[in-house]
Backbone atoms as SQL, in Angstrom:
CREATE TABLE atoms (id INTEGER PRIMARY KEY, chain TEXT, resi INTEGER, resn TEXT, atom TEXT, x REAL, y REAL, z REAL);
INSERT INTO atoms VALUES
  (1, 'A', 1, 'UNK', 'N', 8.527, 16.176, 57.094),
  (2, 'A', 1, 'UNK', 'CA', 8.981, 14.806, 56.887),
  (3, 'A', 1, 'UNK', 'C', 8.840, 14.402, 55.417),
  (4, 'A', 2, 'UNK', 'N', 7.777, 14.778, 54.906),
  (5, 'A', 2, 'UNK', 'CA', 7.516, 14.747, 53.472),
  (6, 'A', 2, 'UNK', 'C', 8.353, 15.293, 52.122),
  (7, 'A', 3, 'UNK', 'N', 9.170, 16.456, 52.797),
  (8, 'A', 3, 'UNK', 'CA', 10.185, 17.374, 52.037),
  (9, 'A', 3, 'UNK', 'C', 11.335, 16.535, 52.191),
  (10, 'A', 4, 'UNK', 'N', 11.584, 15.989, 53.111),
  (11, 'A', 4, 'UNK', 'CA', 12.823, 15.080, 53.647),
  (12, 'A', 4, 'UNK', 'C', 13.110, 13.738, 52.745),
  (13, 'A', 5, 'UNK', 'N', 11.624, 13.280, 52.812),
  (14, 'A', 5, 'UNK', 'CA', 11.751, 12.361, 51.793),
  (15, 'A', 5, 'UNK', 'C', 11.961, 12.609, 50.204),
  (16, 'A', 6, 'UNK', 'N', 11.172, 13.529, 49.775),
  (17, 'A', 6, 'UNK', 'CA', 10.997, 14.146, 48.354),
  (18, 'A', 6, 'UNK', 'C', 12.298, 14.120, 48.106),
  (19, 'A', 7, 'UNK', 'N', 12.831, 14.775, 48.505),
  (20, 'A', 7, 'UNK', 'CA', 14.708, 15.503, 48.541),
  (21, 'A', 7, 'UNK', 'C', 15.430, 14.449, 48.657),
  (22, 'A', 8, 'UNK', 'N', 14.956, 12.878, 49.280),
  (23, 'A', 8, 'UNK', 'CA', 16.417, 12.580, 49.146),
  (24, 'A', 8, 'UNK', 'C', 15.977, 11.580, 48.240),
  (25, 'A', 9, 'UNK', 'N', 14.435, 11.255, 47.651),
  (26, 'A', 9, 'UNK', 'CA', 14.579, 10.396, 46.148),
  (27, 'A', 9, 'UNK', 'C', 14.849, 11.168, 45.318),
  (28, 'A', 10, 'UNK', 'N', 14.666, 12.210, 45.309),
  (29, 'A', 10, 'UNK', 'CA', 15.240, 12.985, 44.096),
  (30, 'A', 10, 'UNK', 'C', 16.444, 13.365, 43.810),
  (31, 'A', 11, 'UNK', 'N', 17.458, 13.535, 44.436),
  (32, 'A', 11, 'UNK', 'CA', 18.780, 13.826, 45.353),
  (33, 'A', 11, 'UNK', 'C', 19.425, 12.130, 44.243),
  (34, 'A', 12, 'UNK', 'N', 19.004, 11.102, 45.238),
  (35, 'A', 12, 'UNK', 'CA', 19.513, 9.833, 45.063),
  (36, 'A', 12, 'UNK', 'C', 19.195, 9.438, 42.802),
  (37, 'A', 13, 'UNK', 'N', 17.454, 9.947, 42.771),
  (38, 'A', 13, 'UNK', 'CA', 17.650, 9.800, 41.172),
  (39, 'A', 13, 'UNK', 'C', 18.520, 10.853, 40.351),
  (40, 'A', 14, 'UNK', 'N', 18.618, 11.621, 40.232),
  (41, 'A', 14, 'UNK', 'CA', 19.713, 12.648, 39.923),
  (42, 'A', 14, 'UNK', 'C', 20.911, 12.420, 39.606),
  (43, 'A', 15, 'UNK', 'N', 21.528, 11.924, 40.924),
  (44, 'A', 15, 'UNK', 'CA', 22.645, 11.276, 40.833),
  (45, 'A', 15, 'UNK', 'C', 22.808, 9.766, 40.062),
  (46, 'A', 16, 'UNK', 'N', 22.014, 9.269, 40.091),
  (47, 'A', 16, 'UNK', 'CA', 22.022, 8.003, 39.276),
  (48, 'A', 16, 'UNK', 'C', 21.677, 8.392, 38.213),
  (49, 'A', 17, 'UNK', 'N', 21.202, 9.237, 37.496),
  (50, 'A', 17, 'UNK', 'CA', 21.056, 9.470, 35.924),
  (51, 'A', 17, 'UNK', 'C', 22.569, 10.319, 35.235),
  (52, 'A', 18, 'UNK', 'N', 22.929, 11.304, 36.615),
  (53, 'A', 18, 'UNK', 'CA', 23.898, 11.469, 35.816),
  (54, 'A', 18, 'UNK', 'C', 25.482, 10.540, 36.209),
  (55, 'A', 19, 'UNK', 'N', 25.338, 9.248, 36.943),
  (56, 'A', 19, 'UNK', 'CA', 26.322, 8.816, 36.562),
  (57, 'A', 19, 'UNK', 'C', 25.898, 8.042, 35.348),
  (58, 'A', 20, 'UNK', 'N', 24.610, 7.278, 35.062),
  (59, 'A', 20, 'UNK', 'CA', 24.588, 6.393, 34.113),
  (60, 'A', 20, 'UNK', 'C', 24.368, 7.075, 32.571),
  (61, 'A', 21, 'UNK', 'N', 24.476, 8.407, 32.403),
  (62, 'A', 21, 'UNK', 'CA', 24.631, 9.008, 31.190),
  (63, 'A', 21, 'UNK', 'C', 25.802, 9.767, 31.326),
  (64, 'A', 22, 'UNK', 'N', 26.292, 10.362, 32.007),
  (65, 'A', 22, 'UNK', 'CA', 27.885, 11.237, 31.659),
  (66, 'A', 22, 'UNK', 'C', 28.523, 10.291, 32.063),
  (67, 'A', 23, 'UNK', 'N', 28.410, 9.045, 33.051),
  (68, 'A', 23, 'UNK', 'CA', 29.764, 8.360, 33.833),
  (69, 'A', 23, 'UNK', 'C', 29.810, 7.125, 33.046),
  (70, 'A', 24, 'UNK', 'N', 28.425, 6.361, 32.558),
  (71, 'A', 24, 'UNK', 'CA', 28.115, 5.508, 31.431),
  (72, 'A', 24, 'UNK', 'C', 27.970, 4.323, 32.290),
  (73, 'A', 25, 'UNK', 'N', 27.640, 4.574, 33.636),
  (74, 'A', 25, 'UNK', 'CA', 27.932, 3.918, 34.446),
  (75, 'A', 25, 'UNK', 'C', 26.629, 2.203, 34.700),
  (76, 'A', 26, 'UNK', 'N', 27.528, 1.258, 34.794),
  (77, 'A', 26, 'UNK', 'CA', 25.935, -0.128, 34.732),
  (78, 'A', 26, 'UNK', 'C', 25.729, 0.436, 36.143),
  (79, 'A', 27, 'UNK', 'N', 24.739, -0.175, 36.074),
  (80, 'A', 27, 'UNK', 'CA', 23.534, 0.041, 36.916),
  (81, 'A', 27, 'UNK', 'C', 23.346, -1.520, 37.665),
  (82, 'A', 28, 'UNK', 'N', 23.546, -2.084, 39.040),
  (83, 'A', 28, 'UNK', 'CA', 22.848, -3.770, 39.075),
  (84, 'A', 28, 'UNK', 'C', 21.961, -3.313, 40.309),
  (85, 'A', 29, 'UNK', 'N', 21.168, -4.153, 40.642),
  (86, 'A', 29, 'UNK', 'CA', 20.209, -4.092, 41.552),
  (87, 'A', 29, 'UNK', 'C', 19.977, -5.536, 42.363),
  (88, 'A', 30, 'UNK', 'N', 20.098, -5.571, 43.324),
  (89, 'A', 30, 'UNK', 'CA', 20.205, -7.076, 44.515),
  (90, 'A', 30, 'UNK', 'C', 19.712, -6.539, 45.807),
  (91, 'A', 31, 'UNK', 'N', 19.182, -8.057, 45.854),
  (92, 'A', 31, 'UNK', 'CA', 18.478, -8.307, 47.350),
  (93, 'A', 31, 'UNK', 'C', 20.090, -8.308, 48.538),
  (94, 'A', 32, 'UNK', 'N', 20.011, -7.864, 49.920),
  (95, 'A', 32, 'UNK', 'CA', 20.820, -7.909, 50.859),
  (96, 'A', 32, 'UNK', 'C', 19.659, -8.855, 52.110),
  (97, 'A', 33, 'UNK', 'N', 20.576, -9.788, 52.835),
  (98, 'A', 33, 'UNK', 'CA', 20.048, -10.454, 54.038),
  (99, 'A', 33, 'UNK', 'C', 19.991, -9.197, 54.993),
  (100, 'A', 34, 'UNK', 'N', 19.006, -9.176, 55.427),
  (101, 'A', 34, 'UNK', 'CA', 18.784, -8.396, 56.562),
  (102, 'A', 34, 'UNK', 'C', 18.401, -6.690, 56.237),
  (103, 'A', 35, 'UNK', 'N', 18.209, -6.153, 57.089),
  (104, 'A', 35, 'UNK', 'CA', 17.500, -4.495, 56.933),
  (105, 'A', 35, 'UNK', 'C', 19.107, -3.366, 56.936),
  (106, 'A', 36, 'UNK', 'N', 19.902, -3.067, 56.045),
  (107, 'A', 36, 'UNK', 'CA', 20.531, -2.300, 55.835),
  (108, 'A', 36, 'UNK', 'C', 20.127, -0.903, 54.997),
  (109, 'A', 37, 'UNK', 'N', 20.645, 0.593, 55.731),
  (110, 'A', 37, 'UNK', 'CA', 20.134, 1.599, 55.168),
  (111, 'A', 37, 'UNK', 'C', 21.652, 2.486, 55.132),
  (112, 'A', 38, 'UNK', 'N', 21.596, 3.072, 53.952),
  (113, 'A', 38, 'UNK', 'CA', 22.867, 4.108, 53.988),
  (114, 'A', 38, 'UNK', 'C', 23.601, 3.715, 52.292),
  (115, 'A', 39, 'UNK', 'N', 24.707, 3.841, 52.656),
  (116, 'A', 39, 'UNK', 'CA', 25.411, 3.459, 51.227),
  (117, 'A', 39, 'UNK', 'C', 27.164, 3.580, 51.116),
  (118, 'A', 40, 'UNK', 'N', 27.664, 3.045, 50.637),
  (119, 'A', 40, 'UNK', 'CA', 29.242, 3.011, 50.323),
  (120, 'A', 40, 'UNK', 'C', 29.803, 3.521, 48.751),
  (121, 'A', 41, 'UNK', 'N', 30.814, 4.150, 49.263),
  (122, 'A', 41, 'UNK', 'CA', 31.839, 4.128, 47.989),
  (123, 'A', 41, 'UNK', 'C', 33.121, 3.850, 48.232),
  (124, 'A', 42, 'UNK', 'N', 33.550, 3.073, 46.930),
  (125, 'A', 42, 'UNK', 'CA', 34.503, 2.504, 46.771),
  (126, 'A', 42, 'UNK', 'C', 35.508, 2.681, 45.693),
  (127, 'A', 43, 'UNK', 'N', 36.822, 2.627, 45.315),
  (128, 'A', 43, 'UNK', 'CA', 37.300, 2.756, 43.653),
  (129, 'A', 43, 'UNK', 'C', 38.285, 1.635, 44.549),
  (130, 'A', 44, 'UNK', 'N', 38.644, 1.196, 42.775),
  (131, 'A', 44, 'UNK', 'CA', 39.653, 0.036, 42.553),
  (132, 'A', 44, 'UNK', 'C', 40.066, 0.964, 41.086),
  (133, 'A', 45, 'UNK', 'N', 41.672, 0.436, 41.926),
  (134, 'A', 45, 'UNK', 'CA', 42.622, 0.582, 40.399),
  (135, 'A', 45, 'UNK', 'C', 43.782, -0.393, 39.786),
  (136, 'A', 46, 'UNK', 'N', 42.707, -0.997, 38.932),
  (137, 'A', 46, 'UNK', 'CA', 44.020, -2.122, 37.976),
  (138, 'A', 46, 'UNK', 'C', 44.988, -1.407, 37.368),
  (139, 'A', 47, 'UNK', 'N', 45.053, -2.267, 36.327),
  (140, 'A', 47, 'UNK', 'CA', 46.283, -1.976, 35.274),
  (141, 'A', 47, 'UNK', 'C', 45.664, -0.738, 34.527),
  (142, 'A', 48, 'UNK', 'N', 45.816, 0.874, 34.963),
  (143, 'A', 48, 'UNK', 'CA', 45.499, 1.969, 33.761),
  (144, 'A', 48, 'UNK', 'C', 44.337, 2.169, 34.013),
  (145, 'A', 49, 'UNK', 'N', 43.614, 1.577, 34.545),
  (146, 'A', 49, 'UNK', 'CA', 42.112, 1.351, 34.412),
  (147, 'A', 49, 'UNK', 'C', 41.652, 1.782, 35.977),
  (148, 'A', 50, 'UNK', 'N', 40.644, 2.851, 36.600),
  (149, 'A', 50, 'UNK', 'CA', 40.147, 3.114, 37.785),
  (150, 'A', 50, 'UNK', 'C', 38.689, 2.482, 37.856),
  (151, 'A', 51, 'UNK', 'N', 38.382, 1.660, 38.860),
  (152, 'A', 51, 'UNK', 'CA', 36.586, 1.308, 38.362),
  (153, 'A', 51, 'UNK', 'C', 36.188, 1.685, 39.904),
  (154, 'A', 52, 'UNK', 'N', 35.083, 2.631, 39.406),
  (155, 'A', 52, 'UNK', 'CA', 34.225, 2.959, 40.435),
  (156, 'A', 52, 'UNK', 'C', 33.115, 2.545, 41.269),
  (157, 'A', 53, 'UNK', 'N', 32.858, 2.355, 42.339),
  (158, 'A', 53, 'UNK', 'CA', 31.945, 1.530, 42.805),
  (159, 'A', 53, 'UNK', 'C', 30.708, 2.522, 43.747),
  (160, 'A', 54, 'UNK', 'N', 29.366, 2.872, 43.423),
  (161, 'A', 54, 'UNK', 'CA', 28.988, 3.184, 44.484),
  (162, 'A', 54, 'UNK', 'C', 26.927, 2.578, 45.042),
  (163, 'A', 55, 'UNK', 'N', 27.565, 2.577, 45.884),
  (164, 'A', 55, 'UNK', 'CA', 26.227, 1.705, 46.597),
  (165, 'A', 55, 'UNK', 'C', 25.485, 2.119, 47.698),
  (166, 'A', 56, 'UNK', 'N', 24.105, 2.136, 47.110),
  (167, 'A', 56, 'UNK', 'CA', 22.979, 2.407, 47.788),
  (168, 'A', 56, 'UNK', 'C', 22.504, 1.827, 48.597),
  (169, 'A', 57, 'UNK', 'N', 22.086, 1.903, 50.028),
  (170, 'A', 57, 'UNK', 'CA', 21.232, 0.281, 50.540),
  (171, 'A', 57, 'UNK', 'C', 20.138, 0.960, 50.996),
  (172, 'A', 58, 'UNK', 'N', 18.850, 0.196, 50.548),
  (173, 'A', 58, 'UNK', 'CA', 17.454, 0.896, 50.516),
  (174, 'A', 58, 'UNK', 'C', 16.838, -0.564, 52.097),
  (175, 'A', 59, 'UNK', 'N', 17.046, -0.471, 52.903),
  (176, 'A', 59, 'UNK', 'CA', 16.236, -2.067, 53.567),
  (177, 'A', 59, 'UNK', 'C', 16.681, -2.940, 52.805),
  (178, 'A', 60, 'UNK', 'N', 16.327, -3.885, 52.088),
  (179, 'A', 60, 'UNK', 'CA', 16.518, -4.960, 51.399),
  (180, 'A', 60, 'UNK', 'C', 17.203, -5.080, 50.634),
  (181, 'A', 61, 'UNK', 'N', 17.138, -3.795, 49.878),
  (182, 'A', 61, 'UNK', 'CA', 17.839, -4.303, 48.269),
  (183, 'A', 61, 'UNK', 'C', 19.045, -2.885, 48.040),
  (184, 'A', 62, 'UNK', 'N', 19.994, -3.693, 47.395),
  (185, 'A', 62, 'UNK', 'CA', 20.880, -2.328, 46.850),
  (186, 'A', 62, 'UNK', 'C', 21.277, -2.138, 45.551),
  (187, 'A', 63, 'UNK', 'N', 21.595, -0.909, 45.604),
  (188, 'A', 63, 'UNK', 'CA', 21.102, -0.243, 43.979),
  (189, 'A', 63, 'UNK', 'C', 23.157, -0.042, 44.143),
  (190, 'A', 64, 'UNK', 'N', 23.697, -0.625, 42.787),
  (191, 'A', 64, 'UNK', 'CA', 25.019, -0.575, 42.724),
  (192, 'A', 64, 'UNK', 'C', 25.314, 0.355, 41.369),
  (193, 'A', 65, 'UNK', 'N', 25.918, 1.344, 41.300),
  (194, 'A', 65, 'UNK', 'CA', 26.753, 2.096, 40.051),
  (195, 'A', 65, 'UNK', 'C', 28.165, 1.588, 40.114),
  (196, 'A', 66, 'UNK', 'N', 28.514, 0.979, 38.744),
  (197, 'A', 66, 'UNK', 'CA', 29.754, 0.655, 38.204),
  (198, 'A', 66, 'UNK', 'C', 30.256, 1.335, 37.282),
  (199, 'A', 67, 'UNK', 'N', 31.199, 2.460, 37.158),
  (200, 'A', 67, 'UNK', 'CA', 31.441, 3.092, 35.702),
  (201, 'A', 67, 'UNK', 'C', 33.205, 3.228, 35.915),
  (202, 'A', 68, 'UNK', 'N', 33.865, 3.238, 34.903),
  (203, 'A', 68, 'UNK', 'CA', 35.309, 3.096, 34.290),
  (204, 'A', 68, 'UNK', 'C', 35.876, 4.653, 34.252),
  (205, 'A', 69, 'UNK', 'N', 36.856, 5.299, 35.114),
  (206, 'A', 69, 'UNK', 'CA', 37.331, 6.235, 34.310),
  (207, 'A', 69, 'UNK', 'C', 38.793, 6.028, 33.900);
């Protein structure tokens, strides 16, 4: 159970370092009503412009990556 956990904060920081240094990606962090666990991705595409969305939900709070390709 202990490996399970190890693996997936490390798994989850990993990935957030390398979007916010190769993807350049902001970083926001917010409270959610109620106990949500898992996470979403999303892209939007304006004018030329693709913006990426992906989201963490920890219980309470979610950890959001925003980066432009």
């Amino acid at each position: 159970m202990t490996n399970i956990l190890i693996y997936t904060i490390f798994s989850i920081a990993t990935l957030g370092l390398y979007l916010w240094h190769f993807k350049n990606s902001d970083i926001e962090i917010g409270l959610i009503k109620g106990f949500v666990f898992g996470g979403s991705v999303s892209s939007y595409k304006g004018d030329e412009v693709s913006t990426n969305y992906l989201d963490i939900y920890f219980g309470l709070v979610v950890i959001s990556f925003i980066w432009d390709e």
